[in-house]
Structure formats: structure tokens, C-alpha cells
N, C-alpha and C positions, 0 to 999 in steps of 0.2 A: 208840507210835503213837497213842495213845488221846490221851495229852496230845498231841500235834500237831494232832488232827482237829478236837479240843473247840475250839480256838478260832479255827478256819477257819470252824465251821459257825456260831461265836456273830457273826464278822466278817459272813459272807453275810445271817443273820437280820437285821443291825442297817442294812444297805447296805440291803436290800429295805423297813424298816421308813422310813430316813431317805426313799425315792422315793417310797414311796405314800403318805408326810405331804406331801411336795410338791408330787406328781400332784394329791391331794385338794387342797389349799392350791391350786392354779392351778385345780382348778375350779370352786372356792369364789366365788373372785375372777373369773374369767370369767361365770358367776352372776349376781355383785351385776352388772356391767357390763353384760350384757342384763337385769337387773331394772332397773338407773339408765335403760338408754336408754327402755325401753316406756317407763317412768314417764315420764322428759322429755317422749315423744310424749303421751302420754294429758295430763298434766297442763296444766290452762289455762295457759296463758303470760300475764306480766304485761303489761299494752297500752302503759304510759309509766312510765317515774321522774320525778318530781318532789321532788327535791333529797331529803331524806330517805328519803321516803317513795315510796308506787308508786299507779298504778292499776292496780289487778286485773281480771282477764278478766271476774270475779262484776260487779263495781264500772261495769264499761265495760257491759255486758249492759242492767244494770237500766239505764243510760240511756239506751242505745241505741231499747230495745223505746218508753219513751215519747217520744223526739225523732220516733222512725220511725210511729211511731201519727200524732204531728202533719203531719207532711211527706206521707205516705200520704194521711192525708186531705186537704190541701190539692189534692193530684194527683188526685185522683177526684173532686173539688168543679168540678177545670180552673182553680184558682185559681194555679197554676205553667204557664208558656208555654214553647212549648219544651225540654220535660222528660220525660225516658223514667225508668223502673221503676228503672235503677243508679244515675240520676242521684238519684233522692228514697233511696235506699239512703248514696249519699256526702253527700249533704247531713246526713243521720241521724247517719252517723260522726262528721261535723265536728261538729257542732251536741253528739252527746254527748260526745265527746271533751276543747272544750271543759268543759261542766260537772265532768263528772268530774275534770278536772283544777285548777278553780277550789276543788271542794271539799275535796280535798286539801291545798290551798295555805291553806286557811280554819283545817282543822283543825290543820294543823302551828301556824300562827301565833296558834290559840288555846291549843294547847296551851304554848306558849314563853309566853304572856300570861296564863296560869294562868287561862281565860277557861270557865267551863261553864254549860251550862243548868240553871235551875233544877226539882228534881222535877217540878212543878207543871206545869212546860212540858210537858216532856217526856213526863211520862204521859199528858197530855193529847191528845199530836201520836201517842202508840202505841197509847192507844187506840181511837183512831179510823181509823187504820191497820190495826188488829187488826178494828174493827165492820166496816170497809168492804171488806177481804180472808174475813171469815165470811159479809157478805150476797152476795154475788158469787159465792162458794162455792156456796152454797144456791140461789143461782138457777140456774144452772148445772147442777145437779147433782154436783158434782166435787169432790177433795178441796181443803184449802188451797194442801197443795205443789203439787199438778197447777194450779190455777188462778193461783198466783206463776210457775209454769215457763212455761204460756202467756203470761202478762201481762209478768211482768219478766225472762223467760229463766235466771231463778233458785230457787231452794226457796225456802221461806216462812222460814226461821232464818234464810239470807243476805240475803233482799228486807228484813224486819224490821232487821235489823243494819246494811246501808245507809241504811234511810232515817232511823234515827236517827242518824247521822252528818250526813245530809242536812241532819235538823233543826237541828244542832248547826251545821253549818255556814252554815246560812240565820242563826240567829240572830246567831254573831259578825258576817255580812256587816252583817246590822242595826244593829249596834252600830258599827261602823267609822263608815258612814255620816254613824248619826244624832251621832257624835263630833266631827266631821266641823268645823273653822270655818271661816265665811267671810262675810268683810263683803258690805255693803249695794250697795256702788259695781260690787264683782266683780259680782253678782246682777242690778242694774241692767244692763250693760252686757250682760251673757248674754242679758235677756230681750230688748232690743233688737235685739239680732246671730238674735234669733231666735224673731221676735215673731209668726211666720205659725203656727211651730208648736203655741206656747201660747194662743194669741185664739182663742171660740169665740163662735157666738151659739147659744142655747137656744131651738128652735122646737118647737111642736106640730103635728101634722100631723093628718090623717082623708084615708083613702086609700080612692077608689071608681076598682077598678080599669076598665080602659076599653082593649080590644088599639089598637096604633096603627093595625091594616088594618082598624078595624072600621068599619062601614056607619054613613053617616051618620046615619040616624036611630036607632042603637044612640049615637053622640058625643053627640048633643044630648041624651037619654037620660039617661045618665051627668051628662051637665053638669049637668042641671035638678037632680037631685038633690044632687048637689055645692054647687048656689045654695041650693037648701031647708035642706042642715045648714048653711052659710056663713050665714045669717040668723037662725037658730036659736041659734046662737054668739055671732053682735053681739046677740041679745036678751037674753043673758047666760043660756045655761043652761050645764049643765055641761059644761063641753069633754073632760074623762074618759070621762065616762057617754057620750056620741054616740061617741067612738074604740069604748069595746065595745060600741055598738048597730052602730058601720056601718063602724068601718075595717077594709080588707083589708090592712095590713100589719100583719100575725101578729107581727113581730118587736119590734113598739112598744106594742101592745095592753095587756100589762100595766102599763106606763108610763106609761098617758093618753096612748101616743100621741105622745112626746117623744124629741129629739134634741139631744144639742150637738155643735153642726157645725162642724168646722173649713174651712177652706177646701182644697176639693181632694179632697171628700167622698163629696159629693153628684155625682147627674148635673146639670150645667147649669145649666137652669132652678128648679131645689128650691135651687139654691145661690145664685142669684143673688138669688133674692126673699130668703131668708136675708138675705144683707149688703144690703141695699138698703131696708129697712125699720126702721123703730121699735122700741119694745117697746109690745104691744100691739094692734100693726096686725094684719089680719086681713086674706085673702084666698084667691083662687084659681090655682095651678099647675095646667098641663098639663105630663105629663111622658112618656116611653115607659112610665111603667108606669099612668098617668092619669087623672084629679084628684084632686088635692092639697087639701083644706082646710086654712088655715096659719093659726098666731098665734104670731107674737114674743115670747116669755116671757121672755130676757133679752142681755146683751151684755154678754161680758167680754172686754175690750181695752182694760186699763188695768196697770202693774205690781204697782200697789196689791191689785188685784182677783187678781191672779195669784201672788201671792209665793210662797203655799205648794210649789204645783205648779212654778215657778220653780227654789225651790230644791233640793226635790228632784230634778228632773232635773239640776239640775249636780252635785250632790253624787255621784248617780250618773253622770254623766259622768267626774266627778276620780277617783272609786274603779276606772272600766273602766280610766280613761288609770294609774293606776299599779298595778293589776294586770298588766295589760300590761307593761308596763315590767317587772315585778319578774320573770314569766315568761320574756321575750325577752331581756335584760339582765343580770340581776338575779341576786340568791344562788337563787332558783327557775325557773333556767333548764331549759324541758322534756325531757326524752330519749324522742322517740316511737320505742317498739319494733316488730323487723318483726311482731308478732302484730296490731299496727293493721291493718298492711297486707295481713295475711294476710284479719283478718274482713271476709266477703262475707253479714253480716246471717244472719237466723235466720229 
């Protein structure tokens, strides 16, 4: 009996041994399975593919917070018409989305070009990065990472690490560009097809502000002194030095007071004496914000005079039109993922 029992009891030992290696085995693996799912939920999801490569949650963040900075302000300035709080929110999406994904595209194809910045550059563009994220810090009071988490929705190690990418990819854009050939005839014809854009004339002003409801002997006022620096001008004094004794537009004062106007600028009347005048003529504007003292300092609308700025806007125009293409068409066609769709801004 004894030999008969011995290896019933060794059989049941080894049955009970093989189920609770595969009880424990299945809940081993049930385990990882809600440790993979939390993780998936918690971890940023990536915002787009771009052919190799991605944009990351970190990557889309840091642009977002500065597109949304700009659009935010334009909407509180009243500079956006028709525009509610989700609207400057999608605009911010688009507008970083774009970037982010341009720079991706910058860097894959500098990297295929064996294409880098030089030290010099670079420590240059991080230190200043690094001075301008420590004084910000200290003004504040707060630490680095806290004041990157407010500003670029990131820590200071990921904000740092983007925007030296950034750099890297600003500088290949540069290089594309300035690579870039293109005859005299192409440049010609562009500046033609769009010559309202590039012509500007270059005026001086002296602003004695003046309300438009204000009481007539408050206008005449205003005028007389308007006449007083106007004559003081033609008697050749300094036309800088009178902007910081008596103009009210704040915006031009450190300037001497100076503008290059293009057409379509200006209100009205500031624009029309602009194109209507010489170099050197001098005169008086009324305006809604209320006299103007003027001098025509110069006029470029010529191609000659314009080439520079000529050609770089086409160059960058050629570079949008086949980035474009390369994105929408092209071996860098974008995959925007639903975690785009999901962010509702920070």
C-alpha cells in the first residue's frame, strides 16, 4: 500500500503545483494589462506622425502656450472681430500644430543632409535661453521648472531640449532659403504682380494730440501749436529733438518720430499726404487722433530700390509653396492623431 499511496500523493502535489504556476502566470499577465492600460491613459499621446518621425504631446505644448500667448493677446487688444475664447484657443492649435510640424520636417531632412549647427551657434541660442528662463525665475519668484510649466506647459529639461531643436531647425530653414536660385526676370515679374506690397514712402511725423469732439477753441489750440513746431522744422531745427519735446505718439518717439508706410496703413488722411507729396516736403495733417506734423524723408517704388526685400519674400514664398506640397503630397504626408483633437488648451 505504501508504494501505491507514495505516488498518488507525489501526482496530487505536482497537479496543485502545475495550477498555481498558472493561477500566478494569469495574474502576472492580467497585471502588466492594467499596468499597460493606466500607463496608455496617463501617458501623453503623440499629436501627429510626420513620415519618420512624430510630434509629441511635450513638442505640441511648448507651441501651443506661445501661439496661444499671441492670439490671447490680439483678443484682449480687440484686434480679432468676431472671435470668442475657443475660437483664439483653435486658432492657437492650428497655428502650433502647424509649427511643430514644420520643425519636424526641418529636422528629419537636415538630418538625411548631414546638416548641424555650429557650437558657437548653439551655445549661444541656449544661453540665452537658459539667462532669460533664470531672470524670469527670479522675478517671479518661482523655480525654473515651475516657471517653464506656466510658460511652455513643459519642465525646464523638455522646454531646453525643444528649443534647441527649434534652433536647429530655424537654422536649416535659413540655409534652404538662402540656397535657394532664382533669376532676375522671375524677381522682376513677382515684384510687379505685387508691387502695392513692397513700395513704401518713409515719413516723419510730430503728433499734438487733439479729441475729434473737442471745443473749438481747444482745435485752434492744438493747431496754432502744430503751426509753431511746423515752422520751427522749415527753419531747419532738429526734427528728432521736437518728436521728444512735443509728440504724442509714444509709439514713434524713439524713432524721431518715423514711419515707412505702405499703402493701406495709415488712416486716410496720414496716408494720403504720404503718397501725395515729395521728399522733403513738410506739412500739416488733421486726423482722428489730431495734428500731424509731416516731412517726407524718402520713397521707395522702384525694383532697383527693392530687390533685397523682393527677394526674399519670394524665396520665402517658394520655400511655403514646396513645403506644402511635400506635407500634403509628398514622402511627408501629415497623420494628425485624435490626441490633437482631444487638446482643449491648458
Amino acid at each position: 500500500m505504501g508504494v501505491d499511496i507514495l505516488p498518488q500523493k507525489t501526482k496530487v502535489k505536482k497537479k496543485m503545483a502545475s495550477d498555481m504556476k498558472i493561477f500566478m502566470v494569469v495574474c502576472i499577465i492580467v497585471t502588466l494589462i492594467i499596468a499597460a492600460s493606466i500607463i496608455y491613459i496617463v501617458m501623453p499621446k503623440d499629436i501627429a506622425a510626420v513620415k519618420n518621425g512624430k510630434v509629441s504631446n511635450a513638442e505640441f505644448k511648448f507651441y501651443y502656450s506661445q501661439s496661444y500667448l499671441q492670439w490671447y493677446s490680439a483678443y484682449l487688444m480687440g484686434l480679432l472681430e468676431n472671435v470668442d475664447e475657443q475660437t483664439v484657443i483653435d486658432f492657437a492649435k492650428q497655428q502650433a500644430l502647424s509649427q511643430a510640424v514644420e520643425v519636424e520636417y526641418l529636422l528629419q531632412e537636415a538630418q538625411k543632409e548631414g546638416f548641424s549647427v555650429s557650437r558657437e551657434d548653439m551655445d549661444a541660442a541656449l544661453e540665452k535661453f537658459d539667462s532669460d528662463i533664470k531672470k524670469a525665475s527670479e522675478e517671479y519668484g518661482i523655480s525654473q521648472n515651475k516657471l517653464c510649466i506656466e510658460q511652455y506647459g513643459v519642465k525646464y529639461g523638455q522646454a531646453r531640449n525643444i528649443y534647441s531643436n527649434l534652433v536647429k531647425a530655424q537654422k536649416y530653414r535659413e540655409k534652404i532659403i538662402s540656397d535657394m536660385q532664382v533669376g532676375e526676370e522671375e524677381l522682376k515679374s513677382y515684384y510687379e504682380e505685387n508691387k502695392e506690397s513692397f513700395d513704401y514712402n518713409t515719413v516723419s511725423h510730430i503728433l499734438i494730440k487733439c479729441e475729434e469732439d473737442a471745443e473749438e477753441s481747444v482745435v485752434e489750440e492744438k493747431k496754432k501749436t502744430a503751426e509753431s513746431i511746423l515752422e520751427r522744422v522749415n527753419n531747419g531745427e532738429d526734427f528728432a529733438e521736437l518728436v521728444k519735446k512735443y509728440s504724442e505718439d509714444e509709439g514713434s518717439i524713439e524713432n524721431g518720430g518715423q514711419y515707412d508706410v505702405k499703402k493701406g496703413q495709415m488712416v486716410e488722411e496720414f496716408e494720403e499726404w504720404t503718397f501725395s507729396h515729395e521728399v522733403g516736403d513738410t506739412g500739416i495733417v488733421k486726423t482722428q487722433y489730431g495734428f500731424h506734423v509731416m516731412r517726407l524723408d524718402g520713397i521707395k517704388n522702384t525694383f532697383e530700390d527693392l530687390r533685397d526685400s523682393v527677394e526674399k519674400s519670394y524665396k520665402e514664398n517658394k520655400y511655403q509653396t514646396v513645403l506644402q506640397e511635400t506635407l500634403n503630397e509628398g514622402e511627408y504626408k501629415v497623420e494628425i492623431k485624435d490626441a490633437y483633437y482631444e487638446f482643449t488648451g491648458m
